[in-house]
N, C-alpha and C positions, 0 to 999 in steps of 0.2 A: 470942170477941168478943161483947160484950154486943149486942142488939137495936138499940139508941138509934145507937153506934157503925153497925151497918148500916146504918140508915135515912138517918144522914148521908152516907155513901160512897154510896148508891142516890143522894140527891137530887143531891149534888155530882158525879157521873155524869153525872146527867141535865143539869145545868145546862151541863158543859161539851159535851154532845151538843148541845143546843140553839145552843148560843153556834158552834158550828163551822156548823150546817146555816146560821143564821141568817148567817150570815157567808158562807158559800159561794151564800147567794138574795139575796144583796144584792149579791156581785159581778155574780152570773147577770144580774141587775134594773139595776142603775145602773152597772156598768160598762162590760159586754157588750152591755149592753141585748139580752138572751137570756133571759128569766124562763122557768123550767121546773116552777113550780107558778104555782096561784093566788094571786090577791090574799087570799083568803080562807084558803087553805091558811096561807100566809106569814104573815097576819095571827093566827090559832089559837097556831105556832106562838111569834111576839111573845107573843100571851099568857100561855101556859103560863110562858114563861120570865119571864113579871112576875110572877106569882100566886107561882111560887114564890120569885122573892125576897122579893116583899111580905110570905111566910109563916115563908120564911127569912133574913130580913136578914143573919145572922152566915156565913150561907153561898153569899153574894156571889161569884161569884170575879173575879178582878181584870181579864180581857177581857170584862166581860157586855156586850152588847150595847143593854144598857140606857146605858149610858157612850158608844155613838156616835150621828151623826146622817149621814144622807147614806151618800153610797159616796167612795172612793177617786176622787182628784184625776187624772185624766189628761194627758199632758204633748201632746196636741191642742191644746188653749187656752192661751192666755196665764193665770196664776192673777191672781186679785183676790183681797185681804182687805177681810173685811167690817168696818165701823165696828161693829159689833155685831154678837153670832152671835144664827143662824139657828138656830131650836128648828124639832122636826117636833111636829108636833099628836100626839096619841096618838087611840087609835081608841075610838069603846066600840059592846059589842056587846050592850049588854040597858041592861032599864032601871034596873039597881045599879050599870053603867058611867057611865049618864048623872046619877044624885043623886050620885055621886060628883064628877064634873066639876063640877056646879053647885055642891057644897061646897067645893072648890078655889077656881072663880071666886070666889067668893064673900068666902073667905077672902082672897086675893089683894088684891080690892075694897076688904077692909076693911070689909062687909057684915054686916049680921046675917042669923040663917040663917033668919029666916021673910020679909028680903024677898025680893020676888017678881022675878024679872028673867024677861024673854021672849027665847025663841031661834029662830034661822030651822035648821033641819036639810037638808042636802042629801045625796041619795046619793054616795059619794064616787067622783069623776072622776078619774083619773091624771092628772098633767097635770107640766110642771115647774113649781118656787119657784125665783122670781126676785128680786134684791138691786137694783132698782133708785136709780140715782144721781143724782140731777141739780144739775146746778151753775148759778146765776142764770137759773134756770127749764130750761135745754140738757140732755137727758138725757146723762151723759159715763160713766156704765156700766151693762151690764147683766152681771150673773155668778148663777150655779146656787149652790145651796145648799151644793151640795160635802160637806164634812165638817164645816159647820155657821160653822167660823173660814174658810176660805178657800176659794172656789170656782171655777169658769171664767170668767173674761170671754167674756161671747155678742153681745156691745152690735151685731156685725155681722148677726150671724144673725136677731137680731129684731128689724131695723130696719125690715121689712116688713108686723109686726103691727099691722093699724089700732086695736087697742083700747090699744095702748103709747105715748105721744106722744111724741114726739120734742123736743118743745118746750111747757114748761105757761103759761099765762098767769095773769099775778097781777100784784093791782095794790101 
């Protein structure tokens, strides 16, 4: 077996090592709601397994992890489908993550790439995404990001949060 031949069977090892751990911290995390690493651990490992697709595209494999969003649907809640899926943000962790990002926006924009756009940066807080609904101003859902197409209906559970309206006013 030639060297080249090896190196593909190491990375596509590695790929599906990653793709099972990543899959086993996202049930831990959004299933269980039982995480047994870090945000920061979990997010290293997100990386690695980008960089090397990014490095290797033809050696993609067909469950990357890169392909989902969210955890697995629970049958606790009633499911909602979303009018449009839910994307997760991706993270960056230096500042070739971030002219990266700004090249994307940018591109996306329809922008050239010397103008200049300003961004506000926040430490990143866990929190849930939410698919809020409202119908002639009455909020009639609220559902979790889920698996990005279809989520929980929570509309009961956060009908307590004062910063969520329940009713928007517009003239």
């Amino acid at each position: 077996m030639n060297k080249k031949s090896e190196d593909k069977k190491i990375i596509i090892k590695r790929l599906n090592e990653l793709a099972d751990l990543i899959d086993k911290h996202n049930i831990n995390y959004h299933t269980k709601d039982q995480p047994i690493i870090s945000d920061w651990e979990y997010d290293k490992l997100v990386k690695e397994n980008l960089e090397l697709e990014r490095k290797y595209p033809n050696l993609k494999i067909k469950f990357s992890p890169t392909n989902k969003v969210g955890g697995k649907i629970l049958n606790r809640f009633t499911k909602s489908n979303h009018l449009s899926p839910m994307h997760s943000l991706s993270n960056g962790f230096n500042k070739v993550d971030l002219i990266e990002f700004d090249e994307r926006v940018k591109k996306f924009l329809n922008l050239e790439t010397n103008d200049i756009l300003e961004y506000i940066c926040e430490p990143k807080i866990d929190g849930l995404s939410l698919n809020l609904t409202y119908e002639n101003g009455k909020l009639i859902c609220a559902a979790t990001r889920g698996d990005g197409k279809t989520g929980e209906n929570v509309t009961k559970n956060i009908s307590n949060i004062k910063n969520i309206p329940q009713n928007l006013k517009y003239e």
